[in-house]
mmCIF file of the N, C-alpha and C atoms, coordinates in Angstrom:
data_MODEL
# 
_entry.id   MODEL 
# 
loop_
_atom_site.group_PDB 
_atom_site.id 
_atom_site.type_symbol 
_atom_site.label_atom_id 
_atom_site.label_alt_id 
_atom_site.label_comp_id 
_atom_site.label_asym_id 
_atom_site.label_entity_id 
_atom_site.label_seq_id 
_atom_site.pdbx_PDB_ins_code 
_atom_site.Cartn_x 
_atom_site.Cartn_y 
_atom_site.Cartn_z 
_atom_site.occupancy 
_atom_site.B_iso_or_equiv 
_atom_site.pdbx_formal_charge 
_atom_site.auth_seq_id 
_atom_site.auth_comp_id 
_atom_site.auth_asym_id 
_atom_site.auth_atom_id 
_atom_site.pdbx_PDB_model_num 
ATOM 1   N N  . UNK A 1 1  ? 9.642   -10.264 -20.012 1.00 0.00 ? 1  UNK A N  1 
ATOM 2   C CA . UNK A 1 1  ? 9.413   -10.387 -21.450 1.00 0.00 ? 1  UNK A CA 1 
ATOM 3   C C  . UNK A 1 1  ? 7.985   -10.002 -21.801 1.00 0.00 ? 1  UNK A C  1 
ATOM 4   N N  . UNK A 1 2  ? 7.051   -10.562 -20.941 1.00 0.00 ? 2  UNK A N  1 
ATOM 5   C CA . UNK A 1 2  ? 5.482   -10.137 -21.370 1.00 0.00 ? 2  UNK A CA 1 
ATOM 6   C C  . UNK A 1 2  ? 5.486   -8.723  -21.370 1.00 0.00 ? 2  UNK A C  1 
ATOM 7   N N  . UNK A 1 3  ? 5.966   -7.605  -20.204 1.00 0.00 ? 3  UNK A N  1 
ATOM 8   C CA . UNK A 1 3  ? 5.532   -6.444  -20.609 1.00 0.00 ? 3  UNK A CA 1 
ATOM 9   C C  . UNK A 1 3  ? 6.409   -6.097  -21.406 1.00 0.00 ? 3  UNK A C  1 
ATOM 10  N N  . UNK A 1 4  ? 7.247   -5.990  -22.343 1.00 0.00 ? 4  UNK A N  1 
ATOM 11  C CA . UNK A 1 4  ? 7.755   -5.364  -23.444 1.00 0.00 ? 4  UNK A CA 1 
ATOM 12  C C  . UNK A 1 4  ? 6.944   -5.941  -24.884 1.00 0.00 ? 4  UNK A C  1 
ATOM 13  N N  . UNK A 1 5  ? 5.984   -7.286  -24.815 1.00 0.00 ? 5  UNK A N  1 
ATOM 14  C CA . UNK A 1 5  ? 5.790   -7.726  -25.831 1.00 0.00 ? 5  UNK A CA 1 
ATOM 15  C C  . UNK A 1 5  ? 4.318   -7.191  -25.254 1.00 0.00 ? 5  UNK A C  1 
ATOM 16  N N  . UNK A 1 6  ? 3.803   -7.241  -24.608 1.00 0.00 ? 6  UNK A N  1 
ATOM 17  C CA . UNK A 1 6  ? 2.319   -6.412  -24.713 1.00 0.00 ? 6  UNK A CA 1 
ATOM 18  C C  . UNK A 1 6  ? 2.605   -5.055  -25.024 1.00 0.00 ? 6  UNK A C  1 
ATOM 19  N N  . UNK A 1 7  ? 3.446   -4.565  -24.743 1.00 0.00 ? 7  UNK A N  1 
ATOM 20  C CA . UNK A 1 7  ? 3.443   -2.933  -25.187 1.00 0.00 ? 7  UNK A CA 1 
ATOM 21  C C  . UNK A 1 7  ? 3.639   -2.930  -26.668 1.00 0.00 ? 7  UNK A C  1 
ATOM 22  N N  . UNK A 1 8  ? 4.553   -3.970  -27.097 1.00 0.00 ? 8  UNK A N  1 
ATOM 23  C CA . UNK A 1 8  ? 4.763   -3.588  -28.664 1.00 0.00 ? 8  UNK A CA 1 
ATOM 24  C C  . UNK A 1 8  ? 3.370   -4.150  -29.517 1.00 0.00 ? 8  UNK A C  1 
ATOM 25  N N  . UNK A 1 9  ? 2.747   -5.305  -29.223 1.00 0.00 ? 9  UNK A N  1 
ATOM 26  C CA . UNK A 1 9  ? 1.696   -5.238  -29.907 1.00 0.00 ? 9  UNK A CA 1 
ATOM 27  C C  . UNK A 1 9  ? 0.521   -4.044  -29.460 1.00 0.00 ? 9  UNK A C  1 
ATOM 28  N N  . UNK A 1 10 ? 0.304   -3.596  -28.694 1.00 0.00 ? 10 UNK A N  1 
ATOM 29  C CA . UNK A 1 10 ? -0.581  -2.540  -28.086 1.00 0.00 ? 10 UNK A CA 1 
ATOM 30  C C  . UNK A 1 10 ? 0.294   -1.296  -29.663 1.00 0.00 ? 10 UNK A C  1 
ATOM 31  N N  . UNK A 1 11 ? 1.414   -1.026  -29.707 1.00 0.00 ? 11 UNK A N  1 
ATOM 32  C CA . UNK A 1 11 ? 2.254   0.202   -30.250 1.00 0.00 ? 11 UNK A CA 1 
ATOM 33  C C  . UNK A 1 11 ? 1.776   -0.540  -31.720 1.00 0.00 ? 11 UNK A C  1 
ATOM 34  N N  . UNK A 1 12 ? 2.273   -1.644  -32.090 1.00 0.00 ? 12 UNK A N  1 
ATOM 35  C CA . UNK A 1 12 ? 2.142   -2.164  -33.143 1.00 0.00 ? 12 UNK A CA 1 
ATOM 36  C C  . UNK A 1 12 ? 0.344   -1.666  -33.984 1.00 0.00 ? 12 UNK A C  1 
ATOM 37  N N  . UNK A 1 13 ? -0.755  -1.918  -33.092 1.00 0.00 ? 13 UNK A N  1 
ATOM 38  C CA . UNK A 1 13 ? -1.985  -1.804  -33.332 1.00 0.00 ? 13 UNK A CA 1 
ATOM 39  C C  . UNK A 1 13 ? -2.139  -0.610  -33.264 1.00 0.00 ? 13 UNK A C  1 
ATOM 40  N N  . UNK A 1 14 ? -1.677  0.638   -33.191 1.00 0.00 ? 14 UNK A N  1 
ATOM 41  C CA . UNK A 1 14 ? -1.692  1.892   -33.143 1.00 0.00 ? 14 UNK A CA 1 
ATOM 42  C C  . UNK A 1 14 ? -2.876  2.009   -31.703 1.00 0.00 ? 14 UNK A C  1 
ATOM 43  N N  . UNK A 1 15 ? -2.899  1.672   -30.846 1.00 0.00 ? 15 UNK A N  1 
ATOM 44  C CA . UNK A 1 15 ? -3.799  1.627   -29.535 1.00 0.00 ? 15 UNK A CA 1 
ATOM 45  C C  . UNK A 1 15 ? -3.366  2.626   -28.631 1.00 0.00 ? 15 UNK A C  1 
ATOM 46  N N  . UNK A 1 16 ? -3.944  3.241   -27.955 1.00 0.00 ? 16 UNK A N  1 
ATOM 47  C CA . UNK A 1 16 ? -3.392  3.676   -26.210 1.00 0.00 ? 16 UNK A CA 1 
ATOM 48  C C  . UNK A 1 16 ? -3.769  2.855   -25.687 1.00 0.00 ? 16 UNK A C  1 
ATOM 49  N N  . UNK A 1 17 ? -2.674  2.926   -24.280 1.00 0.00 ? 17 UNK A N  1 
ATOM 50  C CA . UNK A 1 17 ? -3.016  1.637   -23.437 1.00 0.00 ? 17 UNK A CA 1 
ATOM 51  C C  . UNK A 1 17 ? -4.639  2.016   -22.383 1.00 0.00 ? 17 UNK A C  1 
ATOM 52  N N  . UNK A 1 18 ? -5.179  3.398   -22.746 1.00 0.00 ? 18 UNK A N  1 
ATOM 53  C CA . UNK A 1 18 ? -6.887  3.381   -21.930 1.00 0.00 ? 18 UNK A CA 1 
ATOM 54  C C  . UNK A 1 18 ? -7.240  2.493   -23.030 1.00 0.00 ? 18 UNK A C  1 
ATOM 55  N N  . UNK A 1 19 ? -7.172  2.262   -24.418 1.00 0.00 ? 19 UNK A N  1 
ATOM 56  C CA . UNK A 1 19 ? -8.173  1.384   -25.442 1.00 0.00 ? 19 UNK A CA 1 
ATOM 57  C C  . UNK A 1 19 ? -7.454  -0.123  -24.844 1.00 0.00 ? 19 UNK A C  1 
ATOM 58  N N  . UNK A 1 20 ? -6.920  -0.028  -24.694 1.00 0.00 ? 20 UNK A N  1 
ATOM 59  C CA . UNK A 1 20 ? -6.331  -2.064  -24.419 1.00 0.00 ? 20 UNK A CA 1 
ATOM 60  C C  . UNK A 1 20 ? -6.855  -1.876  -22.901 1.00 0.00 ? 20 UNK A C  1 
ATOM 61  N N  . UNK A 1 21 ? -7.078  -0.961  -22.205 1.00 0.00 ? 21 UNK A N  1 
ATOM 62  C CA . UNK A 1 21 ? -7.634  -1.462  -20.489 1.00 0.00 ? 21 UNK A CA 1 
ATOM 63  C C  . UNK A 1 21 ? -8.860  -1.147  -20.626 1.00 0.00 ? 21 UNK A C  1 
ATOM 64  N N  . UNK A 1 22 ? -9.952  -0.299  -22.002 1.00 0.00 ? 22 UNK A N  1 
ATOM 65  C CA . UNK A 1 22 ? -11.253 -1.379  -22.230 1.00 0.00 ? 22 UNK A CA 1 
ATOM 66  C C  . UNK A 1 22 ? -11.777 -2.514  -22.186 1.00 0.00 ? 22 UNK A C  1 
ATOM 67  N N  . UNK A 1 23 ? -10.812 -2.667  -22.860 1.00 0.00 ? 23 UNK A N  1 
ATOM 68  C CA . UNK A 1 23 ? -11.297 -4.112  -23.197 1.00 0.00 ? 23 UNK A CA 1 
ATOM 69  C C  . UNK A 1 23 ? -10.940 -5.127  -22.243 1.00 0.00 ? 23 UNK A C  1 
ATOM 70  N N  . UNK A 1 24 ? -9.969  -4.684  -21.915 1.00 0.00 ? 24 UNK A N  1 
ATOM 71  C CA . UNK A 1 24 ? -9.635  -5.505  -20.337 1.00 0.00 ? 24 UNK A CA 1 
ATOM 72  C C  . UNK A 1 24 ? -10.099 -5.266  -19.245 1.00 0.00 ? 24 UNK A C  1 
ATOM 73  N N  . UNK A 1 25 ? -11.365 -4.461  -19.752 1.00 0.00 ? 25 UNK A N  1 
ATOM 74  C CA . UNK A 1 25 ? -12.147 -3.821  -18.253 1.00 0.00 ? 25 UNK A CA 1 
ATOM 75  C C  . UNK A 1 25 ? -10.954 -3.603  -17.181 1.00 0.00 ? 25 UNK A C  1 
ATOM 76  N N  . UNK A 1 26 ? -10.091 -2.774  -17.599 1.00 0.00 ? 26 UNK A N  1 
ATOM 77  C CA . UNK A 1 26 ? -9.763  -2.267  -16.230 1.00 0.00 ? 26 UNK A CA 1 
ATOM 78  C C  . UNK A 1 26 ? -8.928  -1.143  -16.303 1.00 0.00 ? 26 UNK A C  1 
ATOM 79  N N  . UNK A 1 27 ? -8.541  -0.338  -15.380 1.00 0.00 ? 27 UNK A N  1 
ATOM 80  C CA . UNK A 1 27 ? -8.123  1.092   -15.347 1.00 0.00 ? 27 UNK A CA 1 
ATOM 81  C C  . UNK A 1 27 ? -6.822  1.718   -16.284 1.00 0.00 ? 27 UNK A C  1 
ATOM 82  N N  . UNK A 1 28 ? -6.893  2.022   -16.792 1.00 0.00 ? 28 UNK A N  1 
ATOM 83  C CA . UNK A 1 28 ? -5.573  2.505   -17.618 1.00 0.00 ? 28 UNK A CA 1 
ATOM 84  C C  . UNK A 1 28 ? -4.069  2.808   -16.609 1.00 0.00 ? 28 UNK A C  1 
ATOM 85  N N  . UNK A 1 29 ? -4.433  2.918   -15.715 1.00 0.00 ? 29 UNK A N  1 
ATOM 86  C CA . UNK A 1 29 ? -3.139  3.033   -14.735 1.00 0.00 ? 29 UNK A CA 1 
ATOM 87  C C  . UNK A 1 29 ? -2.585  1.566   -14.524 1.00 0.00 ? 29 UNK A C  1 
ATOM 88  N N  . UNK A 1 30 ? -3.767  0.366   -14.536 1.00 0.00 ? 30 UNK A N  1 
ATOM 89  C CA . UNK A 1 30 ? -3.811  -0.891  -14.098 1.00 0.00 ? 30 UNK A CA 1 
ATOM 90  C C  . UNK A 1 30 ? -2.686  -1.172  -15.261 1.00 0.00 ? 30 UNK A C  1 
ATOM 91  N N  . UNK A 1 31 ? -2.985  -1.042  -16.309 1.00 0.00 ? 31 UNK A N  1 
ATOM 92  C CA . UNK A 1 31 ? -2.450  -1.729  -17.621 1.00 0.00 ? 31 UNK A CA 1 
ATOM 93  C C  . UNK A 1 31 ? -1.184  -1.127  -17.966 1.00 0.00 ? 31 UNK A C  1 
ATOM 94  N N  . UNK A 1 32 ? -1.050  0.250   -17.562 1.00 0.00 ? 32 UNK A N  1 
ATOM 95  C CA . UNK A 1 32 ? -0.013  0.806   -17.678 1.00 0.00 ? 32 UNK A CA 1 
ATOM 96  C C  . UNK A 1 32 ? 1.281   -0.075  -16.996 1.00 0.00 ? 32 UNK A C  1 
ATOM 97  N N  . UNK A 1 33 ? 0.870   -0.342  -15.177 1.00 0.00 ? 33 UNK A N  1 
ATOM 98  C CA . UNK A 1 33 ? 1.904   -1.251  -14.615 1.00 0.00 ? 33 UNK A CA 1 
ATOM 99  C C  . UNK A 1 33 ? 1.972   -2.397  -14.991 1.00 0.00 ? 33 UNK A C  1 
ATOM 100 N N  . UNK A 1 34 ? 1.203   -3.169  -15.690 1.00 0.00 ? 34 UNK A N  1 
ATOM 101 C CA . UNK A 1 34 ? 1.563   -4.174  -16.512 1.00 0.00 ? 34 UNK A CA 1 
ATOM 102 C C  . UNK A 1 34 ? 2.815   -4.402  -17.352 1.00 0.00 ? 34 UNK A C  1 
ATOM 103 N N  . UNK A 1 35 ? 2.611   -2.928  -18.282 1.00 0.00 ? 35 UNK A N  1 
ATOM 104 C CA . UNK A 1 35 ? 3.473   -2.964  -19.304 1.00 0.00 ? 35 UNK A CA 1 
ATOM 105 C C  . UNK A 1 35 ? 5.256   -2.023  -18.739 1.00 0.00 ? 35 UNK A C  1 
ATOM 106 N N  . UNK A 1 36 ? 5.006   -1.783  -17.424 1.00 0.00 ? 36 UNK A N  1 
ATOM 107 C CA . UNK A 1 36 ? 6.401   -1.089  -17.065 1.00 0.00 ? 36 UNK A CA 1 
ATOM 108 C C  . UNK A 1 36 ? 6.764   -2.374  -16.076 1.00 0.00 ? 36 UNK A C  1 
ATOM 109 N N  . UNK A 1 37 ? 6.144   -3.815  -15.925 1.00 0.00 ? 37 UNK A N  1 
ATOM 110 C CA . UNK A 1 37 ? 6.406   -4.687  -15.231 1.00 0.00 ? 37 UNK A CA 1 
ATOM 111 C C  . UNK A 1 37 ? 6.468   -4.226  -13.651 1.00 0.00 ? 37 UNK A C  1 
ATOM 112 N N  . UNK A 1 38 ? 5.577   -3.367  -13.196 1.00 0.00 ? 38 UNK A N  1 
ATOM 113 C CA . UNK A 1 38 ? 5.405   -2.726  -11.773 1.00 0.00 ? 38 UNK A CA 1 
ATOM 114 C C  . UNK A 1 38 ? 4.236   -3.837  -11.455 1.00 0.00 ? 38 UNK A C  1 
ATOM 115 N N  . UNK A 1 39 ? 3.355   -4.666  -12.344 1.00 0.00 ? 39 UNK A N  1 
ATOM 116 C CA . UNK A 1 39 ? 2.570   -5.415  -11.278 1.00 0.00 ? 39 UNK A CA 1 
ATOM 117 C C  . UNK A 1 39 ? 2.278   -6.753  -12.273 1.00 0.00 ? 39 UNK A C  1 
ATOM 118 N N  . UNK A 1 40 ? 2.415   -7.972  -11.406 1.00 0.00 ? 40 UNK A N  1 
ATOM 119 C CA . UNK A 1 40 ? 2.441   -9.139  -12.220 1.00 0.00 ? 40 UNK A CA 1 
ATOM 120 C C  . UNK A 1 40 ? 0.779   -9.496  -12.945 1.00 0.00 ? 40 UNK A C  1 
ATOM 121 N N  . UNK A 1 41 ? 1.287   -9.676  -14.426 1.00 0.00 ? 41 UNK A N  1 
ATOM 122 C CA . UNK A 1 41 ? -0.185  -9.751  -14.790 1.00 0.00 ? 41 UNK A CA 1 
ATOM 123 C C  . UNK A 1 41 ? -1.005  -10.795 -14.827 1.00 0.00 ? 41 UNK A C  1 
ATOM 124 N N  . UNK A 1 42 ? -2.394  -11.334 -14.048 1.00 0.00 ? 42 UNK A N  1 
ATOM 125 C CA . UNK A 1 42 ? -3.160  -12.100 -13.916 1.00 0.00 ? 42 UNK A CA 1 
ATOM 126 C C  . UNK A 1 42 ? -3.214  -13.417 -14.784 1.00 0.00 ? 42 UNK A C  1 
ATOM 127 N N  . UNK A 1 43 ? -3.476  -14.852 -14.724 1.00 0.00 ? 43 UNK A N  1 
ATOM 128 C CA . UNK A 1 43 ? -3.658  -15.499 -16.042 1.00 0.00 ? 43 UNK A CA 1 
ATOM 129 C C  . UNK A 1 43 ? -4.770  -14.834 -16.853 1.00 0.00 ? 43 UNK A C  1 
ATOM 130 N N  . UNK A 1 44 ? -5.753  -14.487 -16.074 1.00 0.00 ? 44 UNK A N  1 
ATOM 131 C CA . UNK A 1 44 ? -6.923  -14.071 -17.335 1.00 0.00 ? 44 UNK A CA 1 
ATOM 132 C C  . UNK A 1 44 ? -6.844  -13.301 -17.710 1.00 0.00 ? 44 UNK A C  1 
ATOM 133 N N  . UNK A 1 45 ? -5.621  -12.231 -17.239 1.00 0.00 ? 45 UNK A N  1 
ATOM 134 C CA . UNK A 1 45 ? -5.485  -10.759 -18.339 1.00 0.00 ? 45 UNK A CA 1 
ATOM 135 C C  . UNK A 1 45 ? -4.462  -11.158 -19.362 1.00 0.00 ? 45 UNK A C  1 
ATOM 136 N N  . UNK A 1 46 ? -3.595  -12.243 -19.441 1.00 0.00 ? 46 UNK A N  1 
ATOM 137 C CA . UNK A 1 46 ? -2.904  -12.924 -20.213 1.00 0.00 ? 46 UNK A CA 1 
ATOM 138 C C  . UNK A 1 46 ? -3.414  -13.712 -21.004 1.00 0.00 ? 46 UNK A C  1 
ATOM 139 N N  . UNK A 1 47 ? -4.507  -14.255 -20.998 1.00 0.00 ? 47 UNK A N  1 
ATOM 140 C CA . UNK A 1 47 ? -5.373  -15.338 -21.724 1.00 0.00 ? 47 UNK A CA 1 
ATOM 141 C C  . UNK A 1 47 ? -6.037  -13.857 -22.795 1.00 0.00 ? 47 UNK A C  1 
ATOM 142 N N  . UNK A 1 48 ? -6.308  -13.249 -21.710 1.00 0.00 ? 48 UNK A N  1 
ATOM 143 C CA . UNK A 1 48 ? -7.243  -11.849 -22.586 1.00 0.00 ? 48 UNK A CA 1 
ATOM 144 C C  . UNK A 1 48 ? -6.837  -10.880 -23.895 1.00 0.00 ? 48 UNK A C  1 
ATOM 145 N N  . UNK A 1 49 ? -5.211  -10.784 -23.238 1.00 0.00 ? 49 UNK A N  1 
ATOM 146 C CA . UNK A 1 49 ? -4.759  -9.779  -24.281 1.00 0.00 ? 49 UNK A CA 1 
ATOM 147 C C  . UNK A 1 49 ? -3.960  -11.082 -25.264 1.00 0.00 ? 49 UNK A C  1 
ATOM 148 N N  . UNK A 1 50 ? -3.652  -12.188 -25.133 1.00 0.00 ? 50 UNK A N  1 
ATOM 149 C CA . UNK A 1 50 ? -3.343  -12.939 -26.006 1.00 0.00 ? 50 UNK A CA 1 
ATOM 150 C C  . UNK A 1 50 ? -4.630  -12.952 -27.089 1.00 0.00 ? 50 UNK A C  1 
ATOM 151 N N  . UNK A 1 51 ? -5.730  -13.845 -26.746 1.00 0.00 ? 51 UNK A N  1 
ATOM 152 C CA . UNK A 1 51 ? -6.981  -13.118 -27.383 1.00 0.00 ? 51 UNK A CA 1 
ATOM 153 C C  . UNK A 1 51 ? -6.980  -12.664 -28.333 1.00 0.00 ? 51 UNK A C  1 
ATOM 154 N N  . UNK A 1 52 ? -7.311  -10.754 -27.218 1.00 0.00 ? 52 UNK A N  1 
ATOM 155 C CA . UNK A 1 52 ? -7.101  -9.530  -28.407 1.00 0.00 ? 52 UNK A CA 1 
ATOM 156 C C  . UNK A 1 52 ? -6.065  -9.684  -29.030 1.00 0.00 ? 52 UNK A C  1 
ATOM 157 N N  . UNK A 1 53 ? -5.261  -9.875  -29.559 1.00 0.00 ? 53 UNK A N  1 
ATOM 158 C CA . UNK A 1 53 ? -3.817  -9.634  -30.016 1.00 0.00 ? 53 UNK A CA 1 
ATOM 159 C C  . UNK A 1 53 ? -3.689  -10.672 -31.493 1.00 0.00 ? 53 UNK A C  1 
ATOM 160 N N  . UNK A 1 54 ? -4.623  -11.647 -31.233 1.00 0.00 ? 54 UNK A N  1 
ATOM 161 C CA . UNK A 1 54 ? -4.464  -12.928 -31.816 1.00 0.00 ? 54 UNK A CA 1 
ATOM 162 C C  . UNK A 1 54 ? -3.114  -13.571 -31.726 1.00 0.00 ? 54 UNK A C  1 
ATOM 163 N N  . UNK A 1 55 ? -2.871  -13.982 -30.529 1.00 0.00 ? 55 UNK A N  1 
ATOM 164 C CA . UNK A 1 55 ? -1.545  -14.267 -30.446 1.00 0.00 ? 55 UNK A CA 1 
ATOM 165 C C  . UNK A 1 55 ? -1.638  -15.426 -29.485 1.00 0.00 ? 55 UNK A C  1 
ATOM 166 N N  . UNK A 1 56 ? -0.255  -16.440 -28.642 1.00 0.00 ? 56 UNK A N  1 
ATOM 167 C CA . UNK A 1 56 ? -0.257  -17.009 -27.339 1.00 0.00 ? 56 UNK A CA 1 
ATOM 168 C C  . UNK A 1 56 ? -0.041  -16.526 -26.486 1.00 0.00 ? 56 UNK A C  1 
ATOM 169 N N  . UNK A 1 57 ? -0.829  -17.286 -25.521 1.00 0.00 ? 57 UNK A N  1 
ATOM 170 C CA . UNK A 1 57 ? -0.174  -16.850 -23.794 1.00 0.00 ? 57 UNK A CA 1 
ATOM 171 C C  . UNK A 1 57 ? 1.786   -17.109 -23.940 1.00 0.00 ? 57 UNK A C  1 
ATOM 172 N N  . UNK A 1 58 ? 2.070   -18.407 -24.730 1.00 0.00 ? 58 UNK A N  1 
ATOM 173 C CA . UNK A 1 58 ? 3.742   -18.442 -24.781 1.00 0.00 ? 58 UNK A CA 1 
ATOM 174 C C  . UNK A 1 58 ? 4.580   -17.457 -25.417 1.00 0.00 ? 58 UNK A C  1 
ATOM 175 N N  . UNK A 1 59 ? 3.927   -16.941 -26.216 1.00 0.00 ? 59 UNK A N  1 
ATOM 176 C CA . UNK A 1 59 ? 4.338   -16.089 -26.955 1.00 0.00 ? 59 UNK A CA 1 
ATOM 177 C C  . UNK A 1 59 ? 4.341   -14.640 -26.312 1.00 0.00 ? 59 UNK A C  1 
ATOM 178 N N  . UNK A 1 60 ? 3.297   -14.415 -25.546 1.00 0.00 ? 60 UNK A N  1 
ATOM 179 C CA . UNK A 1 60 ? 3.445   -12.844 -24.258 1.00 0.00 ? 60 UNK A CA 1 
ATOM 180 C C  . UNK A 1 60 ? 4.941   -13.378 -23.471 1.00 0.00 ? 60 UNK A C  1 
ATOM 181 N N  . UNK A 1 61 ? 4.792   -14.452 -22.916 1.00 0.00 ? 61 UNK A N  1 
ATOM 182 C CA . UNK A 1 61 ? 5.598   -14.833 -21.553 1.00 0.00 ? 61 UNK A CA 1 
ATOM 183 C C  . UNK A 1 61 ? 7.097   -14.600 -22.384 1.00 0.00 ? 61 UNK A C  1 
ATOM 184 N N  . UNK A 1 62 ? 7.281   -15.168 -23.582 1.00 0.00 ? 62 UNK A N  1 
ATOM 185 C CA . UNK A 1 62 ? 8.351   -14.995 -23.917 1.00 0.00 ? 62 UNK A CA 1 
ATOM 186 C C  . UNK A 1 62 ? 8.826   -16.800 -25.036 1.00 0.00 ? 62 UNK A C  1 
ATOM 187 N N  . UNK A 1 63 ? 8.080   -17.739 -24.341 1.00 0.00 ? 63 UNK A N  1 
ATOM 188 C CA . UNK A 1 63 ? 8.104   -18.911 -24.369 1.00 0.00 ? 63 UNK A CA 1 
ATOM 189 C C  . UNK A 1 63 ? 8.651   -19.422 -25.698 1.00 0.00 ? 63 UNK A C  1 
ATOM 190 N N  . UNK A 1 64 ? 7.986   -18.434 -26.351 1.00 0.00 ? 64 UNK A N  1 
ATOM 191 C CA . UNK A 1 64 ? 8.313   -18.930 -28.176 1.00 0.00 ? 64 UNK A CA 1 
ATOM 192 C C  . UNK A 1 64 ? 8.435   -17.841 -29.034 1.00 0.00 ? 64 UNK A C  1 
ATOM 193 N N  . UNK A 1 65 ? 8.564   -17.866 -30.060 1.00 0.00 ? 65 UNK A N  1 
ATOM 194 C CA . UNK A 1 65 ? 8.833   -16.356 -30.712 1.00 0.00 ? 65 UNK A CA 1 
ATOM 195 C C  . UNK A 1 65 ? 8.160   -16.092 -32.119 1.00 0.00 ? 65 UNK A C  1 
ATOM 196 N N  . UNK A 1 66 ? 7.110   -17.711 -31.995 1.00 0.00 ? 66 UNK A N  1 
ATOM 197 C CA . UNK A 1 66 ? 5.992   -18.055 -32.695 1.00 0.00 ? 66 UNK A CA 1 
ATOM 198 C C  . UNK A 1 66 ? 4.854   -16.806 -32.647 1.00 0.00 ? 66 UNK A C  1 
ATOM 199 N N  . UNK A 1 67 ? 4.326   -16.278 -33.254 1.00 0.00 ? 67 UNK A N  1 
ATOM 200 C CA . UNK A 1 67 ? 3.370   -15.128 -33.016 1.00 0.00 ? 67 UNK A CA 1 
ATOM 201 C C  . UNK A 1 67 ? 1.852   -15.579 -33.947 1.00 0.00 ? 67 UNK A C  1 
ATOM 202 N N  . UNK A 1 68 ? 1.924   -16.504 -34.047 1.00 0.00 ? 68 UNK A N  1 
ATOM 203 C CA . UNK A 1 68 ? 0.218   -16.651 -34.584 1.00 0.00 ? 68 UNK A CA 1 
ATOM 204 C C  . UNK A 1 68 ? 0.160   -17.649 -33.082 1.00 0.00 ? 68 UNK A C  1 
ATOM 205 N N  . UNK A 1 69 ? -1.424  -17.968 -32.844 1.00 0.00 ? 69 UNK A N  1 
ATOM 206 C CA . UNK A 1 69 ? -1.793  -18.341 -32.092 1.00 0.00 ? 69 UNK A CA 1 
ATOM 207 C C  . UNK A 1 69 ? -1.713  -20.374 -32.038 1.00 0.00 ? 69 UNK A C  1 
ATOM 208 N N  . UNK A 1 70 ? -1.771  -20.843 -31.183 1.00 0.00 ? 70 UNK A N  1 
ATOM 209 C CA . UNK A 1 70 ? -2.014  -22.246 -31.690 1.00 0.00 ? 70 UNK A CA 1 
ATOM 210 C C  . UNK A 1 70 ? -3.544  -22.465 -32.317 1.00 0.00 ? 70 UNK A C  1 
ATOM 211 N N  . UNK A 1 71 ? -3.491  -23.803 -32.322 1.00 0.00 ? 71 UNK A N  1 
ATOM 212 C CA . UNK A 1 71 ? -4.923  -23.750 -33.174 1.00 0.00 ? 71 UNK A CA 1 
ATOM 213 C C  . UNK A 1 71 ? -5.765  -24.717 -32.036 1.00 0.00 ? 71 UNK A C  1 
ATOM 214 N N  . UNK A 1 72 ? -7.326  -24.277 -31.914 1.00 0.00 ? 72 UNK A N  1 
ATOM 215 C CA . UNK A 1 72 ? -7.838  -24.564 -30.623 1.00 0.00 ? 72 UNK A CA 1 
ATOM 216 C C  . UNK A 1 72 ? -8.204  -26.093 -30.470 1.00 0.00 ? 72 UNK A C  1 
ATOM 217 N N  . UNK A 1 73 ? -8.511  -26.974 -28.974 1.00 0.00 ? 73 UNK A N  1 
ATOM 218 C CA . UNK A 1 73 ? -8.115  -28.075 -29.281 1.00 0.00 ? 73 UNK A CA 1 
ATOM 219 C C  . UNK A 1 73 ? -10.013 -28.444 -29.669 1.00 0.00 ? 73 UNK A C  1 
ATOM 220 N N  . UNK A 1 74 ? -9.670  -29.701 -30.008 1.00 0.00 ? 74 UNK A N  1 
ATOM 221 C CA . UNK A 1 74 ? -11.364 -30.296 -30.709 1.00 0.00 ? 74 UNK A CA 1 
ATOM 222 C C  . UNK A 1 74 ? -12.415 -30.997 -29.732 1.00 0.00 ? 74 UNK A C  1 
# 
């Protein structure tokens, strides 16, 4: 579920996936297998592109279908 929902917000933001593996400091080939589910993606590249995205980590995984982010704790 995460790589079809990182690709559509990546498509959604009009991005290539070299501009989303900027920011994720890491190789555009890296991010590419992310999003064809060829390599499991890290918590902190999941924490990361949730982040960028303004979105949840539950919401990449699949968890919820909630798409704003929670709100941070105090």
């Amino acid at each position: 579920m995460a790589y079809q929902r990182i690709r559509d917000l990546r498509e959604d933001s009009d991005l290539s996936q070299a501009e989303v593996a900027k920011v994720l400091n890491c190789y555009q080939q890296t991010y590419s297998a992310y999003e064809l589910g060829q390599r499991v993606i890290p918590p902190e590249v999941l924490i990361a592109l949730a982040q960028f995205h303004g979105t949840s980590v539950d919401y990449l995984l699949g968890l919820t279908n909630v798409q704003e982010p929670y709100p941070r704790a105090k």
